[in-house]
C-alpha positions as CSV (number, residue, x, y, z in Angstrom):
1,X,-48.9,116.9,44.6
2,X,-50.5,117.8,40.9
3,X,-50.3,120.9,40.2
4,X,-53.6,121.7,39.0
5,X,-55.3,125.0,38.3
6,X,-58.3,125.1,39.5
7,X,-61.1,127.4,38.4
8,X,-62.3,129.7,41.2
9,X,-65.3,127.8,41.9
10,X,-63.8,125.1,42.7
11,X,-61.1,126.4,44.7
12,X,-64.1,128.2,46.9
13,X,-65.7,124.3,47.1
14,X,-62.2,122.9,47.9
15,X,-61.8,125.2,50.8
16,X,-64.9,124.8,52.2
17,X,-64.5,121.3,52.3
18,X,-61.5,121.3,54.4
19,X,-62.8,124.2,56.6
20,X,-65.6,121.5,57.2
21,X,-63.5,118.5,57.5
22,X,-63.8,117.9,61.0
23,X,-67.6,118.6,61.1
24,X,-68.2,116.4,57.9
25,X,-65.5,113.4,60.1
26,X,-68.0,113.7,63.3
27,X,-70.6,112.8,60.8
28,X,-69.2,110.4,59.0
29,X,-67.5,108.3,62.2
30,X,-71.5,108.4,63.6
31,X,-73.0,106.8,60.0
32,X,-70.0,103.9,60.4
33,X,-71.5,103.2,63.8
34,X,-74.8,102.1,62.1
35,X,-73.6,100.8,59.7
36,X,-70.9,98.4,61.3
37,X,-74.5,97.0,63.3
38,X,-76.1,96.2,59.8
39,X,-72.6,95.4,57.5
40,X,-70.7,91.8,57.5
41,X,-67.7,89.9,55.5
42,X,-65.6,92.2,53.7
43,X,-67.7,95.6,53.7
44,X,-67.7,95.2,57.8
45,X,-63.8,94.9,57.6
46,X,-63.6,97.8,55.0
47,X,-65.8,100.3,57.2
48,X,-63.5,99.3,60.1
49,X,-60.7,100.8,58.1
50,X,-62.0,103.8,57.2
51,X,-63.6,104.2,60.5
52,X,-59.6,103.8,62.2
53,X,-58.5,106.6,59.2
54,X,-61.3,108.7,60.3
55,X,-60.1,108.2,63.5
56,X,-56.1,109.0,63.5
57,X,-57.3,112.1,61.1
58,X,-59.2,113.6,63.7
59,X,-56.5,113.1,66.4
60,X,-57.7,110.9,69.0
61,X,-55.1,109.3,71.4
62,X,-53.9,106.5,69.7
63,X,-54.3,104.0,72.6
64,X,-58.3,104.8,72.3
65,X,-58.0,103.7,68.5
66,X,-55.6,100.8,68.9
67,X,-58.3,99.5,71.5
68,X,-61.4,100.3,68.9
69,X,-59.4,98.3,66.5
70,X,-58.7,95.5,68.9
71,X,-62.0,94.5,69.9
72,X,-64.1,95.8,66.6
73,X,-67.3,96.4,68.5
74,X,-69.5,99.0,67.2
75,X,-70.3,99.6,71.0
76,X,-67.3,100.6,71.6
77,X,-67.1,103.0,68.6
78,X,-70.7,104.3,69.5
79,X,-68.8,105.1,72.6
80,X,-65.9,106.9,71.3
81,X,-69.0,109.1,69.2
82,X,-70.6,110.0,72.3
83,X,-67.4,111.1,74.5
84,X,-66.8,113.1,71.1
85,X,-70.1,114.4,70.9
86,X,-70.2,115.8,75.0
87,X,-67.2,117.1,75.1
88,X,-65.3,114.3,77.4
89,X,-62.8,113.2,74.4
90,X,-61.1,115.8,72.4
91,X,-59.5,116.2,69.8
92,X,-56.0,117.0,69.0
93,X,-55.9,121.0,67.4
94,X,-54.4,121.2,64.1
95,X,-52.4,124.1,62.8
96,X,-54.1,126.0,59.9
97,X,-50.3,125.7,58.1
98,X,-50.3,122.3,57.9
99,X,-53.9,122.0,56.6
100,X,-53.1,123.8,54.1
101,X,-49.5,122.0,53.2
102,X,-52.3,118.9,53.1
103,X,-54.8,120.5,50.4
């Protein structure tokens, strides 16, 4: 990694973001839900991608993801959102050391 020196600014909005990450990787995973319904061709395939990043990053089991990425039905994803969103799916804890090895 770069080593950068940041001012302090933007070292308070860099750690913010990545105290946030998992709030703002709910959100996101819910938008690519929609937007999977409306998208086709290439943008469809690239939103599947990012949705399966999302996805590993937030530490679901990887048999749940392999199966998203099998069948590729937003249903299925909405699914995964919802189980997320009650509480029946969790997600793996990270260790505050190795979030900060990662920023």
């Amino acid at each position: 990694m770069s080593n950068r020196n940041y001012s302090p600014h933007q070292q308070k909005v860099i750690k913010r973001y990545y105290d946030n990450r998992d709030a703002i990787d709910d959100q996101r995973l819910s938008e690519l839900v929609t937007n999977l319904y409306l998208a086709t061709g290439k943008k469809q395939e690239k939103m599947w991608d990012t949705a399966e990043q999302i996805m590993s990053r937030m530490g679901l089991p990887d048999s749940r993801i392999q199966h998203v990425m099998e069948v590729r039905d937003p249903a299925v994803l909405a699914k995964i959102v919802e189980d997320l969103l009650s509480g029946k799916l969790q997600k793996k804890k990270k260790n505050k050391s190795s979030q900060k090895d990662a920023s």
